[in-house]
LOMI-62226 format. One record per atom (N, C-alpha, C, O): y, z, x. Coordinates in pm, whole numbers, padded with zeros to 5 digits, always signed. Each point is the difference from the previous one (the first is absolute). Example, Ala and Ser with C-alpha at 12.3 -4.5 7.8 and 13.67 -1.06 7.14 Angstrom:
<rs>
-00569+00780+01319/+00119+00000-00089/+00120+00000+00090/-00002+00066+00104/+00107-00138-00139/+00119+00006+00082/+00109+00073-00077/+00111+00017+00051/
</rs>
This chain:
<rs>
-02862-00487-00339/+00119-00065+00054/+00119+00095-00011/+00011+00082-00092/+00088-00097+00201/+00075+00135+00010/+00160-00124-00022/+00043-00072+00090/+00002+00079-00205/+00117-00082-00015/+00177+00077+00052/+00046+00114-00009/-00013-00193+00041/+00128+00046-00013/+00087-00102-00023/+00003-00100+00072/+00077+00118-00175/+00058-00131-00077/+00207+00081-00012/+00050+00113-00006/+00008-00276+00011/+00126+00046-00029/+00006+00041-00108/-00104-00005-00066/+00233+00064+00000/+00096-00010-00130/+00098-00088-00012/+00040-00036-00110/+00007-00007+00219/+00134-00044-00001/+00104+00111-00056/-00008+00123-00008/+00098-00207-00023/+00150+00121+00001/+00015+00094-00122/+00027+00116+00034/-00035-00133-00147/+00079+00000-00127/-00080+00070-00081/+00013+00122-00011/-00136-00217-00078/-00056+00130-00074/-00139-00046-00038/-00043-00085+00078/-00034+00117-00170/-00132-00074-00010/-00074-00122-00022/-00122-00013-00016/+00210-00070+00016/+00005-00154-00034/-00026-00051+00166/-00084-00084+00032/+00168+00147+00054/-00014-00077+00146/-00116-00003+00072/-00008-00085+00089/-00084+00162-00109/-00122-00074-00005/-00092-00127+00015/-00072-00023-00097/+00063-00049+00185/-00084-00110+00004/-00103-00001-00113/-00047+00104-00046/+00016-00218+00004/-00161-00018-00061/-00112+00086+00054/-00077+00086-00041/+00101-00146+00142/-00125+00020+00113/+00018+00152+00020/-00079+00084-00043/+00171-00063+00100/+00035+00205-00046/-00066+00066-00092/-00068+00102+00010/+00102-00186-00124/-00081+00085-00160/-00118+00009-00004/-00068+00091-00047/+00025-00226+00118/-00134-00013-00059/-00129+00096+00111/-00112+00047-00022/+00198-00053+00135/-00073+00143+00092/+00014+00116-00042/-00092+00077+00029/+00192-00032-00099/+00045+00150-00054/-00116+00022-00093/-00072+00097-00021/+00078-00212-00026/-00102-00002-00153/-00125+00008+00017/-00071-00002-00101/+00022+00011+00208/-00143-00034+00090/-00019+00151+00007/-00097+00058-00048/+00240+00027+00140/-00064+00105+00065/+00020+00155-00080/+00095+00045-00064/-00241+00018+00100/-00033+00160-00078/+00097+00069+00057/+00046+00087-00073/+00008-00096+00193/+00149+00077-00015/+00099-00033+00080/-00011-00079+00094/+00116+00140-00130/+00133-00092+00031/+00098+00091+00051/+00058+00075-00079/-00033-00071+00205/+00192+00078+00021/+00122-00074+00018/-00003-00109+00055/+00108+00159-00097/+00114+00000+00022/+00056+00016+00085/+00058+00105-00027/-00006-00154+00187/+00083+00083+00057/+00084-00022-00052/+00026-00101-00065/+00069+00246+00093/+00098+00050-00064/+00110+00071+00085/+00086+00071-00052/-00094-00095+00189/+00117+00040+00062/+00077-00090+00132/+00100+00055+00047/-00144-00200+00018/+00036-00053+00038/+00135-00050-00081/+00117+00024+00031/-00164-00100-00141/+00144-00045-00108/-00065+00059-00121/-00099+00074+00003/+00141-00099-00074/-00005-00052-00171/+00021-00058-00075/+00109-00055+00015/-00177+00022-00134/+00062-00143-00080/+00071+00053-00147/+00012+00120-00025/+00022-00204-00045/+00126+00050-00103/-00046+00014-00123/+00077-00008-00095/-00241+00038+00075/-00016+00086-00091/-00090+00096-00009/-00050+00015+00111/+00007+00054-00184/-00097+00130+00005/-00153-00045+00020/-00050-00109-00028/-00013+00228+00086/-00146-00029-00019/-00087-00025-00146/-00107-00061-00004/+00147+00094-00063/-00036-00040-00155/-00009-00106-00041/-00097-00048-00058/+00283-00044+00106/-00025-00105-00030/-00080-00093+00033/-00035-00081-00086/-00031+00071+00268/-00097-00078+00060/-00135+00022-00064/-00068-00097-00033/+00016+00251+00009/-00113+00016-00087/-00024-00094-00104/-00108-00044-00037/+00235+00014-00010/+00016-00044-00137/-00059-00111-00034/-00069-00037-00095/+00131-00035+00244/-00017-00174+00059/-00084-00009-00003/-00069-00049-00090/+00030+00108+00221/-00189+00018+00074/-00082-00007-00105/-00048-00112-00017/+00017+00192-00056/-00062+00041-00094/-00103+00107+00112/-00120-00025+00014/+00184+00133+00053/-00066+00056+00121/+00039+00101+00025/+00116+00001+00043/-00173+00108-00052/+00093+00168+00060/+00010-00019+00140/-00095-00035+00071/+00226+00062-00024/+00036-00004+00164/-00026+00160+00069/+00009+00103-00067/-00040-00105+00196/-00001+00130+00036/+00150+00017+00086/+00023-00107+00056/+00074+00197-00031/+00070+00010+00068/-00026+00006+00125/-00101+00065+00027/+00187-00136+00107/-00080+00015+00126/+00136+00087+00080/+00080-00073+00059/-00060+00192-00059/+00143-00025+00103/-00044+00005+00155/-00082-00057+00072/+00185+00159-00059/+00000-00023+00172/-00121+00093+00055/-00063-00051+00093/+00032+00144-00122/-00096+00105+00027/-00139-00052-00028/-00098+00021+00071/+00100-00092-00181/-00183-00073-00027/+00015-00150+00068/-00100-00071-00007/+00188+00030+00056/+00001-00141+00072/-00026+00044+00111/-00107-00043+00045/+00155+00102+00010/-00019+00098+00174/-00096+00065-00004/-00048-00025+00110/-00031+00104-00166/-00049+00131+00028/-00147-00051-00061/-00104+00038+00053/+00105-00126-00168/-00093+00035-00094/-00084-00195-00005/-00074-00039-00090/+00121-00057+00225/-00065-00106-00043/-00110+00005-00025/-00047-00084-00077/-00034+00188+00135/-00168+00010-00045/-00049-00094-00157/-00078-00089-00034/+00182+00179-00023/-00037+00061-00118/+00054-00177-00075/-00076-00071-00067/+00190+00044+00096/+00035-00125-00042/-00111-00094+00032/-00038-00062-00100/-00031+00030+00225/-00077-00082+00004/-00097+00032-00058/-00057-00104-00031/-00023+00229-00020/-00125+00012-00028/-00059-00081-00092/+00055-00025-00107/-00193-00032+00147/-00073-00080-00082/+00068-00153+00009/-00056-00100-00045/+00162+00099+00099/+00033-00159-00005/-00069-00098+00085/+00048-00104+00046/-00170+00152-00030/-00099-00132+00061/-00057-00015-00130/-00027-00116-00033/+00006+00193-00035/-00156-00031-00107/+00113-00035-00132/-00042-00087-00076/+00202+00156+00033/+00033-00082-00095/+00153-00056+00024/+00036+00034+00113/+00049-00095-00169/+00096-00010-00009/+00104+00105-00034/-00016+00070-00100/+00097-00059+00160/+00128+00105+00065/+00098-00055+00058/+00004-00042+00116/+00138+00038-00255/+00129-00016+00058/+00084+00096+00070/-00023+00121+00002/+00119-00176+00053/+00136+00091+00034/+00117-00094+00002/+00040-00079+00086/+00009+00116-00223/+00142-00054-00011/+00109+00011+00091/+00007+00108+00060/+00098-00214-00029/+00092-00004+00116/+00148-00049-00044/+00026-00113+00040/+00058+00166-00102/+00184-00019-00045/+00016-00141+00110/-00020+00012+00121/+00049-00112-00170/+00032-00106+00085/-00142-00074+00071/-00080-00053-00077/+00050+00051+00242/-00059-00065+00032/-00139+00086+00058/+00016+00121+00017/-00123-00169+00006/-00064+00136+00086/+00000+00031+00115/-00046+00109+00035/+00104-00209+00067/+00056+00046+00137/+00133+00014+00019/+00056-00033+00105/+00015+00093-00224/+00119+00052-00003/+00050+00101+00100/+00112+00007+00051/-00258+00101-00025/-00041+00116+00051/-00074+00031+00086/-00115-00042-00017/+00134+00109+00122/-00146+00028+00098/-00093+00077-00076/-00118-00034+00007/+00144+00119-00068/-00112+00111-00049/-00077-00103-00094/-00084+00055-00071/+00094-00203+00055/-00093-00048-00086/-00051-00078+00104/-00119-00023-00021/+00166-00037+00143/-00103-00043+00076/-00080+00126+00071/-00078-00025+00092/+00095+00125-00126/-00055+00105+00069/-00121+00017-00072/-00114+00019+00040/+00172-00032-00179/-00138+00024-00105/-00146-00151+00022/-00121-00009-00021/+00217-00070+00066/-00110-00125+00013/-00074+00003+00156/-00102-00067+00021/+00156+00138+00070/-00082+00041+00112/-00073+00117-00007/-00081+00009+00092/+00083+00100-00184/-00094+00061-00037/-00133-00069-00088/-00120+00015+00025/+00177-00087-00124/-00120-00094-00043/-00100-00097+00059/-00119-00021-00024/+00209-00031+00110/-00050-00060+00089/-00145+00085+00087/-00120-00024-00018/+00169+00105+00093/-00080+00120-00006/-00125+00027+00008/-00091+00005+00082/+00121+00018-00224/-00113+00039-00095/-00080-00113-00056/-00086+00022-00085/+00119-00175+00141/-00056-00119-00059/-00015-00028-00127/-00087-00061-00062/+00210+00129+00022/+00039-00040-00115/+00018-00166-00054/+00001-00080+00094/+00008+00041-00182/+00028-00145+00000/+00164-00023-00077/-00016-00003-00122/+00152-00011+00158/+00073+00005-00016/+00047-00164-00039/-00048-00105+00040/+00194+00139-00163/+00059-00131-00033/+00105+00060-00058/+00004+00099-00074/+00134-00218+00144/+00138+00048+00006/+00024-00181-00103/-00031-00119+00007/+00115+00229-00102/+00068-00078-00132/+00119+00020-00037/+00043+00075-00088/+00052-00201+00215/+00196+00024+00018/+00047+00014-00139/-00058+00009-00108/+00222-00011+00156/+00090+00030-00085/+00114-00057+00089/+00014-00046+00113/+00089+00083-00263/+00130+00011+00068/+00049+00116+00035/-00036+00103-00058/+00136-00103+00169/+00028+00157+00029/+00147-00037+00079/+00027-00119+00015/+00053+00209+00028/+00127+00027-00015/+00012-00126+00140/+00077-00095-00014/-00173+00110+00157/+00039-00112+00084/-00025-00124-00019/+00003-00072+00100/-00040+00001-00250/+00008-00133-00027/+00129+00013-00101/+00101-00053+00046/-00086+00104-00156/+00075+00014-00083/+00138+00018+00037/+00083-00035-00084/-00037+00087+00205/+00154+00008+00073/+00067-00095-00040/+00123+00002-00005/-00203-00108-00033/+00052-00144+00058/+00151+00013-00134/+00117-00038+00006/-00202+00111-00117/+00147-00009-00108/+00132-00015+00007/+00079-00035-00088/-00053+00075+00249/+00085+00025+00074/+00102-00091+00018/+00121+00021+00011/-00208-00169-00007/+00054-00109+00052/-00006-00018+00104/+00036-00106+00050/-00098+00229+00032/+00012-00024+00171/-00189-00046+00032/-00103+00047-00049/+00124-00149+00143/-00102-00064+00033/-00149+00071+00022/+00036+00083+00084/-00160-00061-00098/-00100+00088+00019/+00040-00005+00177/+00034+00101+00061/-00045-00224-00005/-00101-00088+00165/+00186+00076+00039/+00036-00050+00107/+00041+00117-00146/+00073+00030+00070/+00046+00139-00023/+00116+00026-00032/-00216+00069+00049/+00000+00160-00040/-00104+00009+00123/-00106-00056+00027/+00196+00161+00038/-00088+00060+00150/-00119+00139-00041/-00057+00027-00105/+00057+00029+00224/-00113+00167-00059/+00084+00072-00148/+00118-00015-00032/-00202+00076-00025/+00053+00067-00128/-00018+00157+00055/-00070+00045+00090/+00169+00023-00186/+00018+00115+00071/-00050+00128-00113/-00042-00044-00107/+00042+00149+00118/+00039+00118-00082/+00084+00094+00006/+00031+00020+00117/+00015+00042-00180/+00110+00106-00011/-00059+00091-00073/-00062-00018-00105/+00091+00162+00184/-00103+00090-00081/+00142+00124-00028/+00103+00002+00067/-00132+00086-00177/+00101+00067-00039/+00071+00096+00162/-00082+00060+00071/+00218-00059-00038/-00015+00110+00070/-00006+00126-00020/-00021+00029-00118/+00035+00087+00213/+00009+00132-00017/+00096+00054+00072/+00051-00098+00055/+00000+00182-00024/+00052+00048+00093/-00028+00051+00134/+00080+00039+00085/-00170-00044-00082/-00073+00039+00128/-00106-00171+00067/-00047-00024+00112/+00046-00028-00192/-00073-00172+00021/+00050-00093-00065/+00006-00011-00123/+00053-00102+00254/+00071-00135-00053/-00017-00056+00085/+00091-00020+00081/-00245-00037-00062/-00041-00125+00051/+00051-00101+00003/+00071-00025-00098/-00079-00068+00195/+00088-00100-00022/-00058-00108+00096/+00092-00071+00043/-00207+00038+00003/-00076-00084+00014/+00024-00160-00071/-00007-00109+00057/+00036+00138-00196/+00015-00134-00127/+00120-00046+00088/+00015-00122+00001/+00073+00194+00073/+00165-00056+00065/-00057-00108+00114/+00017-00122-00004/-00085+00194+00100/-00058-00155+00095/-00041-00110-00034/+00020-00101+00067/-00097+00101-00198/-00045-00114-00057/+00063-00114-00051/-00026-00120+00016/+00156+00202-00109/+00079-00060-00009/+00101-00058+00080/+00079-00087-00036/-00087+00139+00148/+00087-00040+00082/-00059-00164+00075/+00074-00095+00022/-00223+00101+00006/-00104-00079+00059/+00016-00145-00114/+00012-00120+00025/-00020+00205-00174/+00032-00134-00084/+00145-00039+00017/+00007-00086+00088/+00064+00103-00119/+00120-00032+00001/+00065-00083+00177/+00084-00088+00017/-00155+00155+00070/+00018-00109+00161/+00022-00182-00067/+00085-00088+00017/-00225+00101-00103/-00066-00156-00016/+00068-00032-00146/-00050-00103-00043/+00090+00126+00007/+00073-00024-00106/-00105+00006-00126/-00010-00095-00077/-00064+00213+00064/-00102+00003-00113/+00042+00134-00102/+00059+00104+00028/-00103-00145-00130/+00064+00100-00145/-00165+00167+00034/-00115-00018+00040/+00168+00116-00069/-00082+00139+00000/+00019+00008-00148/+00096-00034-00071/-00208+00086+00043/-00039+00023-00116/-00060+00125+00008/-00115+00019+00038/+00230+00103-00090/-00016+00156-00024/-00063+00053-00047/+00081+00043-00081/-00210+00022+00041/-00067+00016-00069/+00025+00146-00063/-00016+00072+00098/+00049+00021-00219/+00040+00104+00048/-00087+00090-00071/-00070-00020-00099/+00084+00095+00149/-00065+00160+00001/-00057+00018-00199/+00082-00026-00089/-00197+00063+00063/-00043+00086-00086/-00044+00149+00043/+00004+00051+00112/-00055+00017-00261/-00014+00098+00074/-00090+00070-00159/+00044+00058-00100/-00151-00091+00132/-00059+00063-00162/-00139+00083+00078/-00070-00025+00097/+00075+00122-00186/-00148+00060+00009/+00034+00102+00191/-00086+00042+00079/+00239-00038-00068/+00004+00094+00136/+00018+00166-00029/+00066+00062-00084/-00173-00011+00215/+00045+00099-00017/+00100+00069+00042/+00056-00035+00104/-00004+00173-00193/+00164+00080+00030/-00016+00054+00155/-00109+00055+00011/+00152-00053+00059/+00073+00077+00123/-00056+00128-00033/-00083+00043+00080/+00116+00039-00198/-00054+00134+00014/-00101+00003-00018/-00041+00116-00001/-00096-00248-00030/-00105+00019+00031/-00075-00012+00106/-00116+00043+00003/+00175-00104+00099/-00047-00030+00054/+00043+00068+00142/-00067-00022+00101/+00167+00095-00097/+00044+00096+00103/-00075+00129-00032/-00054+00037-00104/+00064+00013+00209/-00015+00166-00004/+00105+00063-00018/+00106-00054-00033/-00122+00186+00052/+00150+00136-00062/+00113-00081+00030/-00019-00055+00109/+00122+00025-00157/+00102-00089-00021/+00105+00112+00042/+00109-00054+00020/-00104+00161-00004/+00139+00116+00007/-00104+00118+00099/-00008+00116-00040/-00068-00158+00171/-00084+00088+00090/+00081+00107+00015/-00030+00116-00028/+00116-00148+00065/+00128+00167+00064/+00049+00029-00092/+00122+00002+00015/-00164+00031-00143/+00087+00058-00075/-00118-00004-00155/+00015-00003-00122/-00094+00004+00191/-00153-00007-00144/+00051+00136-00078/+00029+00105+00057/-00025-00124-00166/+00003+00151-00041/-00171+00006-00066/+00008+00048-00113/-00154-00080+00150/-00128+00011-00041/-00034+00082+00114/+00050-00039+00105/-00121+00141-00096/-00017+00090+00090/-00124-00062+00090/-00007+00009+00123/-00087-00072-00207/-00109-00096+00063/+00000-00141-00045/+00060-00063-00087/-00142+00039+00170/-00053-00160+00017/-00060-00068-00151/+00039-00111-00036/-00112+00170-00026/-00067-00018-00097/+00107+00001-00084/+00008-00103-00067/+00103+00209+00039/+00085+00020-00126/+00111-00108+00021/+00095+00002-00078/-00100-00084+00165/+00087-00071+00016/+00050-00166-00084/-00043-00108+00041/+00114+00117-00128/+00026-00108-00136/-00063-00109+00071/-00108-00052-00029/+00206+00014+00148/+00016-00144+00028/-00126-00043+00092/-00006-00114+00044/-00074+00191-00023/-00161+00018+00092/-00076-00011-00123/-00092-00082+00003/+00110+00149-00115/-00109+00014-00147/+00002-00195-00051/-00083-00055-00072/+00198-00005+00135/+00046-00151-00077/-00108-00072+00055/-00057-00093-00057/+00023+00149+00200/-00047-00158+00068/-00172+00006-00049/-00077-00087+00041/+00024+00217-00146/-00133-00033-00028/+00067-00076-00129/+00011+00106-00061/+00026-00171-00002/+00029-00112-00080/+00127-00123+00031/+00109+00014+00055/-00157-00106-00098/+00053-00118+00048/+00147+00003-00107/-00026-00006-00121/+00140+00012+00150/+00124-00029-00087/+00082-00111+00015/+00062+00015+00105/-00028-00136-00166/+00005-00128+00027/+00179-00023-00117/+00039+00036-00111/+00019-00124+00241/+00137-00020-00030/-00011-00061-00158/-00097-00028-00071/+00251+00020+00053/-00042-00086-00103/+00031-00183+00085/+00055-00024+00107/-00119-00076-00213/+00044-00148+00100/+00122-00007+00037/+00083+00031-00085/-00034-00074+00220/+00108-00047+00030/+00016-00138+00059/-00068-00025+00099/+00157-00079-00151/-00006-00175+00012/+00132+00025+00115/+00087+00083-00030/-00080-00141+00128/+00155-00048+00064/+00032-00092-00072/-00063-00087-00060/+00227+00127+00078/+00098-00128-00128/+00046-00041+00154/-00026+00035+00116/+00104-00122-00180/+00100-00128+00098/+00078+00066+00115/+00026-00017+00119/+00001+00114-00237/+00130+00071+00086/-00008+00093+00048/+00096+00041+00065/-00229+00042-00074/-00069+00044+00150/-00062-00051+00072/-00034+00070+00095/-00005-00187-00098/-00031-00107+00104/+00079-00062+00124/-00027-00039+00113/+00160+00053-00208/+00137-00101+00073/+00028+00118+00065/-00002-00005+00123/+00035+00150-00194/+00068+00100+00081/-00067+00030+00108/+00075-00017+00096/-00221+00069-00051/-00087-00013+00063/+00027-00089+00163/+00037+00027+00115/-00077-00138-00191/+00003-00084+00116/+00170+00001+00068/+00014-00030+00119/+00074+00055-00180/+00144-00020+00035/-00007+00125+00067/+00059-00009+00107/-00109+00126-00126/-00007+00091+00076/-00102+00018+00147/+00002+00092+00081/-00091-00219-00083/-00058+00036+00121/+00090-00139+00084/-00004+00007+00123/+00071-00107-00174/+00130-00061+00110/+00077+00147+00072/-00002+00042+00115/+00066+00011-00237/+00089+00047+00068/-00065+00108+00117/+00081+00051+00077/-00215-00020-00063/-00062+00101+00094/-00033-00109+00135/-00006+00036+00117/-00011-00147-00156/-00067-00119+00119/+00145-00037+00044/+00054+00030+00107/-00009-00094-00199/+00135-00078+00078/-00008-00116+00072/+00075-00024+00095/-00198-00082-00150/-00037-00080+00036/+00084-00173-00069/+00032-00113+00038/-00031+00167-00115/+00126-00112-00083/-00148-00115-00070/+00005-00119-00029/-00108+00203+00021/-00104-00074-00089/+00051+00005-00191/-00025-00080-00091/+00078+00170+00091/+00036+00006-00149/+00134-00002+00040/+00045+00021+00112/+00021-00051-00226/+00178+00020-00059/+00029+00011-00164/-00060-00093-00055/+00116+00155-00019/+00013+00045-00106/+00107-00098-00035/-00020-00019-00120/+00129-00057+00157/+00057-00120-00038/-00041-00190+00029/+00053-00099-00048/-00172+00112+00151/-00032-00133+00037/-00123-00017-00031/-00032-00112-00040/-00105+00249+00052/-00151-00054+00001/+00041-00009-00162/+00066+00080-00066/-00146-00239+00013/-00058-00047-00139/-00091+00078-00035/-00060+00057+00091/+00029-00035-00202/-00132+00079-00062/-00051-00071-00173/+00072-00063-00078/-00176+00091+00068/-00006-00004-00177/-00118+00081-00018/-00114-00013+00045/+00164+00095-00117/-00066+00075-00054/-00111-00016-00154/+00044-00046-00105/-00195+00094+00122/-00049-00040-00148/-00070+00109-00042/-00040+00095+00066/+00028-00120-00197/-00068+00095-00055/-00112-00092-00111/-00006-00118-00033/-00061+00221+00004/-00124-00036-00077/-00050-00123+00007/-00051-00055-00098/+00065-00012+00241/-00058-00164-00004/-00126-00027-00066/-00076+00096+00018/+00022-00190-00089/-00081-00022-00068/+00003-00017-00150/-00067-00076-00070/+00179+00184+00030/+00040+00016-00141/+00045-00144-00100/-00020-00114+00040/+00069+00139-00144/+00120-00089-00020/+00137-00018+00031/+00076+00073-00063/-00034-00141+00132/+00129+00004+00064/+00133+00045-00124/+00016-00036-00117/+00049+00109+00188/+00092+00063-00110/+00088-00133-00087/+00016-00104+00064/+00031+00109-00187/+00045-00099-00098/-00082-00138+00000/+00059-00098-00045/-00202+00082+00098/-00075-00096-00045/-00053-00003-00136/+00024-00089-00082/-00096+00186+00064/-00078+00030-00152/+00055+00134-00030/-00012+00026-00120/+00072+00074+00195/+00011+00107-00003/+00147+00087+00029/+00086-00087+00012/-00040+00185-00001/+00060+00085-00036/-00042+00138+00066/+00098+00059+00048/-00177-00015-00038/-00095+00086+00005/+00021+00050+00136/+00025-00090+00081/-00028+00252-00017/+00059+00031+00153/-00105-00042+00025/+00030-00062+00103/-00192+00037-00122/-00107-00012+00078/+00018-00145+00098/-00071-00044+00091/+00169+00005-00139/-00003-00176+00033/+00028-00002+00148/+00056+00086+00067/-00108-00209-00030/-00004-00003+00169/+00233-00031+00046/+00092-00059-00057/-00109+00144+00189/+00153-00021-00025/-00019-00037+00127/-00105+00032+00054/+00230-00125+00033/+00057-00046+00087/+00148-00002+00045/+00090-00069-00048/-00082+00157+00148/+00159+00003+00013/+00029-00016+00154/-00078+00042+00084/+00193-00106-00054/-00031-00075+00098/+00166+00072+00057/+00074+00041-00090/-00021-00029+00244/+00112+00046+00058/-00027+00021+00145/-00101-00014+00069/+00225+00052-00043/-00010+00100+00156/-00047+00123-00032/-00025+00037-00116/+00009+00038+00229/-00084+00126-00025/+00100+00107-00100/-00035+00076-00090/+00160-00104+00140/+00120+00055-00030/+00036-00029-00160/+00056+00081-00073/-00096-00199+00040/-00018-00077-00128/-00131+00133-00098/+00045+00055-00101/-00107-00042+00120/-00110+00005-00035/+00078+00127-00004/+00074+00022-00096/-00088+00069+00203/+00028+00120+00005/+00086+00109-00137/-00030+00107-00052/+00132-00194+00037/+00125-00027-00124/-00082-00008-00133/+00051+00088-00068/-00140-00139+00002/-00066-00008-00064/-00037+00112-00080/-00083+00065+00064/+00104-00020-00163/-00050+00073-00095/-00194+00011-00020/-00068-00101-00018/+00023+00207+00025/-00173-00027+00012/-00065-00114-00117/-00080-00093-00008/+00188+00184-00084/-00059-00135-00129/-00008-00156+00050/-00083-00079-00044/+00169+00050+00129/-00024-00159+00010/-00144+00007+00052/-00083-00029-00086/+00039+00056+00195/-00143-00045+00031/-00116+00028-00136/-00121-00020+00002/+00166+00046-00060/-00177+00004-00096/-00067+00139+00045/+00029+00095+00073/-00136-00137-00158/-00090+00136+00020/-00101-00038+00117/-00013-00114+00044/-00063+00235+00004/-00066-00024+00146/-00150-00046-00073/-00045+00028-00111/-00011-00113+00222/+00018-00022+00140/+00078-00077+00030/+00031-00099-00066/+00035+00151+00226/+00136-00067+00046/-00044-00069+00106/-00079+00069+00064/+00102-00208-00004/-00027-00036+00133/+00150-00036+00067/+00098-00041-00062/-00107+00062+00173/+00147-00061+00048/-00005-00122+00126/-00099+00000+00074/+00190-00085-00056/-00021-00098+00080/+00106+00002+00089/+00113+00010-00047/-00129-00019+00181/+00120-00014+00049/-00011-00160+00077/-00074-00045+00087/+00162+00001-00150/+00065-00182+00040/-00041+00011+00131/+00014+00107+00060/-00077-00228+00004/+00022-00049+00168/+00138-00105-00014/+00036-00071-00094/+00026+00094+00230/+00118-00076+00035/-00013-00103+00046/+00055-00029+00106/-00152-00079-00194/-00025-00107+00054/-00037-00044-00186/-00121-00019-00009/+00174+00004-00098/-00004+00004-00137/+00013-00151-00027/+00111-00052+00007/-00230-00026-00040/+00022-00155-00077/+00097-00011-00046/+00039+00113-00030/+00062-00216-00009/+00097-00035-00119/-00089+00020-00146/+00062+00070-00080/-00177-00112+00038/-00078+00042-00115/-00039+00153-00002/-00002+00061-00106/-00029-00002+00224/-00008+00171-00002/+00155+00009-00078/+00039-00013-00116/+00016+00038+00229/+00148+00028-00063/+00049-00038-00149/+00023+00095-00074/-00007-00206+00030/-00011-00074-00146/-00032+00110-00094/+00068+00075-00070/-00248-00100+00104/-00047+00062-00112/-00021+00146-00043/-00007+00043-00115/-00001+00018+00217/+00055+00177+00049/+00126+00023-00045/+00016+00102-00068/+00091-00184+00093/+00140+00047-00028/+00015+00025-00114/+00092+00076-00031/-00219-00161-00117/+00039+00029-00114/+00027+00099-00051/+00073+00013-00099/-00158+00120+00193/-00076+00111-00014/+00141+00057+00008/+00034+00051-00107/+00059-00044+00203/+00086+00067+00090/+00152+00096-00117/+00068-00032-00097/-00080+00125+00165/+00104+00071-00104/+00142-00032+00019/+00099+00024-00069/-00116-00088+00183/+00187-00039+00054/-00042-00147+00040/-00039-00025+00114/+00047-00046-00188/-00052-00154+00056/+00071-00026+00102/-00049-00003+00113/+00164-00019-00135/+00178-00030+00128/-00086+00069+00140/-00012-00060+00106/-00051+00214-00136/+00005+00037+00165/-00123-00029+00053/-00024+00009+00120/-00070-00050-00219/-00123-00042+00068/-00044-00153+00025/-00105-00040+00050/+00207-00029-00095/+00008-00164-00009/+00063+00036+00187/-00071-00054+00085/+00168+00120-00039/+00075+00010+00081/-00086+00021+00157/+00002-00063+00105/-00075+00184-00152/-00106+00025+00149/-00063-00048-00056/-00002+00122+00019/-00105-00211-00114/-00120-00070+00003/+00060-00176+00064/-00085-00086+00024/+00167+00069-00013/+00099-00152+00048/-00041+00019+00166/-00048-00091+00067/+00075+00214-00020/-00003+00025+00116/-00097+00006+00056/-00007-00012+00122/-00102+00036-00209/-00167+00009+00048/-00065-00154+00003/-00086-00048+00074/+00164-00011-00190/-00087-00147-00032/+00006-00087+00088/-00059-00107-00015/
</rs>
């Protein structure tokens, strides 16, 4: 049996029963490890499990399912999933390869960041397509996630940002060739540093998007459209971090704690990084069509209550 079971959000406890008791079944077990992540180490789940995990990243999820499925007709074989297991295509990808191979497959949910939004206060049955935001560069700033939002926001439905990780990537200078061609000072091809890089793999260190490259981001692809889909004093937002956690001053104290901060983009923007918490960050942008209970219970969140009581009146 070829399992693939949630985690849910947070840390080794989120786990279903029914989760454990498949983990506990199977001779081996991976981790993915680069869609999200959860908020504690691989040690600690070992710990839980009572189970050595194998790491899965992006290169043995892509390249190497062979090897993941092998033998999972004759024994049991997990693959762990941060949140839900159709969080991701590359895991329905992994279940149409099994498929396949007539494998005999079984999917064991979770919670994951598109049920959990709800912390929000804003309604699930009223959140349109969900989007992503991926880091920019200077040379690439997609902006595809802008139509969508624009499509949600027509109907008066809340987008839910999903934003950018970035673990286990490789550097630019590995993955380019001679980086300075007109001006190589290596007399050949072979002696050449940045040509010697790409026979080994050199990998960033992780990078999480915070809030406030999220907000800047998107405020920067308005001002390239000029579509009046975003505004930095009127679109609502709330921003979260570590959903799943313990919510900050419930039991805790602690930066790991799940945070919620709620404003205009412009609101948000103003914000010191410390307010959002530590990553993972999701961001939401309000539809202009906001319940009196959306509004209510969101506003608690809000860093300027006065200006978001003000345009959320106008939405309700």
């Amino acid at each position: 049996m070829f399992y693939v079971i949630g985690l849910g959000l947070c840390d080794e406890k989120d786990i279903t029963v029914r989760g454990l008791e498949a983990v506990k079944s199977c001779s081996r077990i991976y981790l993915e490890a680069y869609t999200s992540i959860l908020m504690v180490n691989k040690d600690r789940l070992e710990a839980f499990y009572g189970k050595q995990l194998i790491i899965a990243d992006r290169d043995m999820v892509e390249l190497e399912s062979d090897e993941i499925l092998r033998d999972a007709s004759t024994e049991n074989v997990a693959f762990l999933v941060v949140g839900d297991p159709f969080g991701a295509t590359t895991h329905t990808d992994l279940l149409l390869r099994a498929r396949d191979l007539q494998i005999p497959t079984q999917i064991i949910h979770n919670a994951s960041i598109l049920n959990a939004v709800g912390c929000s206060g804003l309604q699930l049955y009223n959140f349109g397509q969900t989007v992503s935001l991926v880091f920019f560069t200077d040379t690439w700033k997609p902006d595809s996630f802008y139509d969508r939002i624009a499509e949600n926001a027509k109907l008066g439905l809340h987008t839910l940002v999903l934003l950018d990780i970035k673990v286990k990537e490789q550097s630019e200078e590995n993955l380019a060739r001679c980086r300075y061609p007109s001006s190589c000072l290596y007399p050949s091809v072979s002696e050449c540093a940045c040509l010697k890089l790409r026979g080994r793999k050199i990998y960033e260190p992780p990078r999480y998007m915070s809030i406030l490259t999220a907000v800047n981001q998107l405020l920067e692809i308005e001002s390239i459209r000029k579509e009046g889909v975003l505004d930095g004093d009127s679109t609502l937002a709330i921003a979260l971090s570590r959903v799943g956690s313990i919510p900050l001053g419930d039991e805790t104290t602690d930066d790991g704690a799940q945070r919620i901060v709620a404003g205009t983009l412009s609101d948000l923007q103003a914000q010191p990084e410390s307010v959002f918490g530590q990553p993972l960050h999701s961001l939401i942008i309000a539809g202009k069509k906001l319940h009196e209970m959306e509004a209510i219970y969101a506003g608690a969140f809000a860093v300027n209550q006065e200006n978001w009581n003000r345009i959320a009146n106008k939405t309700s």
